[in-house]
C-alpha positions as CSV (number, residue, x, y, z in Angstrom):
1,X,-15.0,-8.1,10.4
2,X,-16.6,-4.6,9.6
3,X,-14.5,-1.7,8.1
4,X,-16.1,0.3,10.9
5,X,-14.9,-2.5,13.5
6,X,-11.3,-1.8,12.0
7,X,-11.4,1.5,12.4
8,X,-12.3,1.3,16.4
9,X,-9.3,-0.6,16.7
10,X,-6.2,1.0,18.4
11,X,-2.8,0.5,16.2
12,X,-1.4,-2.2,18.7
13,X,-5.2,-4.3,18.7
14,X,-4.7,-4.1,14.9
15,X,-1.0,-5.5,14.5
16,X,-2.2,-8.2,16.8
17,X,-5.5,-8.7,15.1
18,X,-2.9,-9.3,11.7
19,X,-1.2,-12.0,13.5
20,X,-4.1,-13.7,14.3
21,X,-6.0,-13.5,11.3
22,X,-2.8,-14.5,9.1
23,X,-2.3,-17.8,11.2
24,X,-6.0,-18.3,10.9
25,X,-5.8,-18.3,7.2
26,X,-2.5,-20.4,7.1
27,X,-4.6,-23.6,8.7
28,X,-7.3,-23.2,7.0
29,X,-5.4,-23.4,3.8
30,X,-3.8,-26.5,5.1
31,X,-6.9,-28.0,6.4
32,X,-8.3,-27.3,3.3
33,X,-5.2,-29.1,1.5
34,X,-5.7,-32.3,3.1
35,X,-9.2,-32.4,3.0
36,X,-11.5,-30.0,1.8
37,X,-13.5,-27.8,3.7
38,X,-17.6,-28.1,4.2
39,X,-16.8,-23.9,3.8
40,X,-14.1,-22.9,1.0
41,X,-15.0,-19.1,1.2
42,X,-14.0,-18.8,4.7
43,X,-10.3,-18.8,3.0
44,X,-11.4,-16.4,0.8
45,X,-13.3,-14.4,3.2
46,X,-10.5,-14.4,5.7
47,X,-7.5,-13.5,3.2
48,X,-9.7,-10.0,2.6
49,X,-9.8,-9.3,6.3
50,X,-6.3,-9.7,6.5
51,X,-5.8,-7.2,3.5
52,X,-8.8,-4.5,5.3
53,X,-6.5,-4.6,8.6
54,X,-3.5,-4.2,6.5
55,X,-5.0,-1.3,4.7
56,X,-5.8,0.5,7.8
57,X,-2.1,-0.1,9.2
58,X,-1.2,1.5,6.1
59,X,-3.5,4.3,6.0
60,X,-2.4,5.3,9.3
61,X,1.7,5.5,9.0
62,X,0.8,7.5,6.3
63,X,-0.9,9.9,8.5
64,X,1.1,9.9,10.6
65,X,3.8,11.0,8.6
């Protein structure tokens, strides 16, 4: 996911968007445990989205402030 993708997102489609990218990355880590993965970097990949959507939830209770 894009930062401008982000961005377009309204506050409530990002906290949701969190939730669904965290679960994501919690069973790939645990497929990945048991066996690995034909694609490692989609943990890696996925773990920076979650930080991108974090940073925007961030940026904008700050501006909100």
């Amino acid at each position: 996911m894009k930062n401008t993708d982000i961005v377009a997102l309204s506050t409530s489609e990002l906290l949701d968007k969190i939730v669904e990218e965290k679960s994501s990355l919690n069973k790939l880590k645990l497929n990945h445990s048991i066996s690995p993965l034909e694609n490692p970097i989609k943990i890696r990949d996925t773990r920076k989205t979650v930080a991108r959507l974090a940073t925007e939830l961030t940026k904008r209770n700050k501006a909100s402030k």
